[in-house]
C-alpha positions in Angstrom: -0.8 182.0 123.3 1.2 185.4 122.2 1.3 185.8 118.4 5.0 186.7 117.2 5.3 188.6 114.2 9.2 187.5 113.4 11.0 184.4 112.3 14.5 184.3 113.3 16.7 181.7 111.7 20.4 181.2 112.4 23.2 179.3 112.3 25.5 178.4 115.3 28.1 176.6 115.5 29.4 174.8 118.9 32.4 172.8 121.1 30.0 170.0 122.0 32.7 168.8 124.8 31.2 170.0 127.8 27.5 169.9 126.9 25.1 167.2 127.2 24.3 167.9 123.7 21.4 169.9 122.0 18.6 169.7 123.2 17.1 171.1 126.6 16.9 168.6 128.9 16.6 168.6 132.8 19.5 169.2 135.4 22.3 169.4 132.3 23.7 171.7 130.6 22.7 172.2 127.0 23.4 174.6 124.2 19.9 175.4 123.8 19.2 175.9 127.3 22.4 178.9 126.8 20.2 180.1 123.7 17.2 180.6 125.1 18.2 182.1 128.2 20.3 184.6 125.8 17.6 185.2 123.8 15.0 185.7 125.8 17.2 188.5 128.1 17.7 190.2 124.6 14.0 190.0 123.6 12.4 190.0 126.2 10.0 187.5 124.6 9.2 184.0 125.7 11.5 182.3 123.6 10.9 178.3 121.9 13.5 176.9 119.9 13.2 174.6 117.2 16.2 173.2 115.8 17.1 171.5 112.6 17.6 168.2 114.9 19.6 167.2 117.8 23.1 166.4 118.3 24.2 163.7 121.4 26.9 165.0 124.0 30.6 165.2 123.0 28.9 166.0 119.8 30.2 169.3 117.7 28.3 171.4 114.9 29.8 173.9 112.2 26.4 174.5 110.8 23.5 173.7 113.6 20.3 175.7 112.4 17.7 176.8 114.9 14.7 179.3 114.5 12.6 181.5 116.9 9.7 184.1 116.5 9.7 187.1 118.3 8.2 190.2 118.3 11.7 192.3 118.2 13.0 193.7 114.8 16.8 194.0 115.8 19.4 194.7 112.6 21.3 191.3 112.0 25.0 192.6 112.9 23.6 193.9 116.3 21.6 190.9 117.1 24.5 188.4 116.2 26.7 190.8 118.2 24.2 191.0 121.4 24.2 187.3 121.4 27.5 186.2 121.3 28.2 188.9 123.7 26.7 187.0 126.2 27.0 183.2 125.0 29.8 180.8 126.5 32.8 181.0 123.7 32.4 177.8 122.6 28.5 178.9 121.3 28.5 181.3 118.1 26.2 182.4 116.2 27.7 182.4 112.8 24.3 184.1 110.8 21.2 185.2 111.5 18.5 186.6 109.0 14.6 186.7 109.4 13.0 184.5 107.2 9.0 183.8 106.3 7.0 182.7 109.1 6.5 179.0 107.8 10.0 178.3 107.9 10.9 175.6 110.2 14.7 174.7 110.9 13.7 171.0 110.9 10.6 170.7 108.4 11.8 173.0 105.9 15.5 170.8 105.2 16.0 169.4 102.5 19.1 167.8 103.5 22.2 167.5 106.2 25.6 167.1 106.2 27.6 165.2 109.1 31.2 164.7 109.0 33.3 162.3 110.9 36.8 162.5 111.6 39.4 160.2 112.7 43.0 161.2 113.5 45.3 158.0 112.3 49.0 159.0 112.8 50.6 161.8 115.3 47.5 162.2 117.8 48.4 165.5 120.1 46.7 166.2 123.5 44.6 168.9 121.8 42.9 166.2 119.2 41.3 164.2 122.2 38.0 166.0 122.3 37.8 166.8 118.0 38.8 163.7 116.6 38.4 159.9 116.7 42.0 158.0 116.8 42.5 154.4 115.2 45.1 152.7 113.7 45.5 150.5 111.3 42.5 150.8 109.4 41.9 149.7 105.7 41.0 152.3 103.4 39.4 150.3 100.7 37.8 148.1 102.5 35.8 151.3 104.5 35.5 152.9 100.9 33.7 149.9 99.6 31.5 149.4 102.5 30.6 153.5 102.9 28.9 152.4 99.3 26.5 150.0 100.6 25.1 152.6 103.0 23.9 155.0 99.8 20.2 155.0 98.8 17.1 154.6 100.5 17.0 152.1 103.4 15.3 151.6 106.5 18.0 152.3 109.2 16.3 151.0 112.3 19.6 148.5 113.0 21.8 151.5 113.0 19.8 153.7 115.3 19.2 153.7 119.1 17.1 150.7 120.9 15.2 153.4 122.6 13.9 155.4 119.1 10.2 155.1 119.0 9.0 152.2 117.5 6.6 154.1 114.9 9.3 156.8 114.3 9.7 156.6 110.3 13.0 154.8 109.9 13.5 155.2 106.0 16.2 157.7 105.5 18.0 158.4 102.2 21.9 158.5 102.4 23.1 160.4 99.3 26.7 160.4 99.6 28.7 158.6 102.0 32.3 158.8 101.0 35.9 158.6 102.5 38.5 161.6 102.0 42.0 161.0 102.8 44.4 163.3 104.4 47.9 163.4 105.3 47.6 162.2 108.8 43.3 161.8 109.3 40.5 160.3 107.4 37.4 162.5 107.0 33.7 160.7 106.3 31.2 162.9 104.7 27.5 161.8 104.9 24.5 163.5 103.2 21.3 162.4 103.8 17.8 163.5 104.1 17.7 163.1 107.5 19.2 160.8 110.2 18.0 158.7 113.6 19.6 158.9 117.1 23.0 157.2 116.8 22.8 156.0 113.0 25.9 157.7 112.3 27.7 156.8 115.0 26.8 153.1 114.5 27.6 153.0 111.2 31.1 154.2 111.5 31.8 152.0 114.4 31.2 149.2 112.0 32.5 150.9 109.2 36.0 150.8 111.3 35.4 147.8 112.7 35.6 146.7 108.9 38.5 149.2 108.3 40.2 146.6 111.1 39.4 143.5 109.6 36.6 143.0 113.0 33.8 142.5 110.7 32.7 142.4 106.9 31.0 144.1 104.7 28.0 142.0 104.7 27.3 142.5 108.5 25.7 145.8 106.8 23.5 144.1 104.4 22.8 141.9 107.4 21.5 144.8 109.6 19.7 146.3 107.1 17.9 143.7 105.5 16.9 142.4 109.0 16.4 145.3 110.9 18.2 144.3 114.2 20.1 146.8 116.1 20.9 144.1 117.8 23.6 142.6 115.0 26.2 145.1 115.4 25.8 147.5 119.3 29.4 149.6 118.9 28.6 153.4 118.8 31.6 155.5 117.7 33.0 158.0 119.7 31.1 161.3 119.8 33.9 163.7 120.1 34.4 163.0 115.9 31.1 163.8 114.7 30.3 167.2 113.3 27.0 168.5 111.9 28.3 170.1 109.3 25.7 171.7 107.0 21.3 171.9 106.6 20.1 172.3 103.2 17.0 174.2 102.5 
């Protein structure tokens, strides 16, 4: 196995629209299969990513962290420059800094950040892929709900039927709030850590409440019983943002 003698961590942000999402995966198109391939033509090293988690297709990030090890010392400015040179436009590397060698882009968080954002009045052409659109929707009734989400649960009736059944499914939400704007509605959740499709299925119900569909204690419902099964909407990807890692 070759030993590296660098740790690379950056942070890239990326139009999820036309990717199958994150991670690598066969016959599709990925951002990390774009980042290795740039990578490893600058390095010249075999080169693993490991990322702070994954996000689905349609997905976007503003803060997606990733680290590598290599064996080539390249100043910052030119390595962010060399990489983006030859990254799709819709992949940038936003930072990058070496860092110790046990840093880990997933182990080392302490936290993340993912936004959601729905478009309620004058939706454009150009919103389609960026924001959710519903209409409607009754703010104090998501607000109240987004509160019964916070604190330590186990979120295995909000995540994907195909998750692992001995995958850890206690997650800590600490924020989950509702900012208003003019013409969208903007979610911010901050958690220690979330499971395939737990946001997403949270904020199809939390509209579904938002639209008078379903009540606030079809949540207590799912998480007290633990049935993905209660509740099966997934909200559309094209809203969701990674937004931040904490470390």
């Amino acid at each position: 196995m070759q030993k590296y003698i660098y740790n690379v961590k950056c942070i890239v942000e990326y139009d999820g629209t036309r990717y199958a999402g994150f991670q690598i995966q066969p016959n599709a198109d990925t951002i990390e299969a774009h980042l290795i391939e740039v990578l490893s033509l600058i390095t010249k090293d075999e080169i693993k990513i490991y990322g702070s988690g994954r996000t689905d297709k349609g997905v976007h990030a503003k803060g997606q962290v990733f680290n590598f090890y290599t064996n080539k010392k390249i100043p910052a400015e030119r390595f962010i420059y060399a990489i983006n040179n030859q990254l799709p436009l819709d992949i940038r590397i936003k930072k990058l800094n070496y860092v110790k060698m046990d840093f880990h882009a997933r182990f080392s968080a302490k936290k993340k950040e993912y936004r959601y954002f729905i478009k309620t009045k004058d939706f454009n052409a150009f919103d389609v892929n960026y924001m959710d659109y519903q209409k409607n929707l009754d703010v104090n009734l998501m607000k109240n709900a987004l509160k019964l989400l916070v604190g330590t649960h186990n979120f295995k009736g909000f995540c994907s039927v195909d998750v692992h059944p001995l995958k850890d499914f206690v997650k800590t939400i600490f924020e989950a709030e509702l900012v208003e704007h003019r013409n969208k509605l903007e979610f911010r959740f901050q958690g220690t850590g979330f499971l395939k499709y737990q946001i997403r299925r949270m904020m199809a119900l939390i509209i579904a409440i938002g639209k008078h569909e379903e009540e606030e204690k079809t949540i207590i419902d799912i998480l007290e019983k633990k049935d993905p099964f209660i509740f099966t909407k997934v909200a559309n990807p094209c809203g969701l943002y990674l937004w931040h890692v904490y470390y």
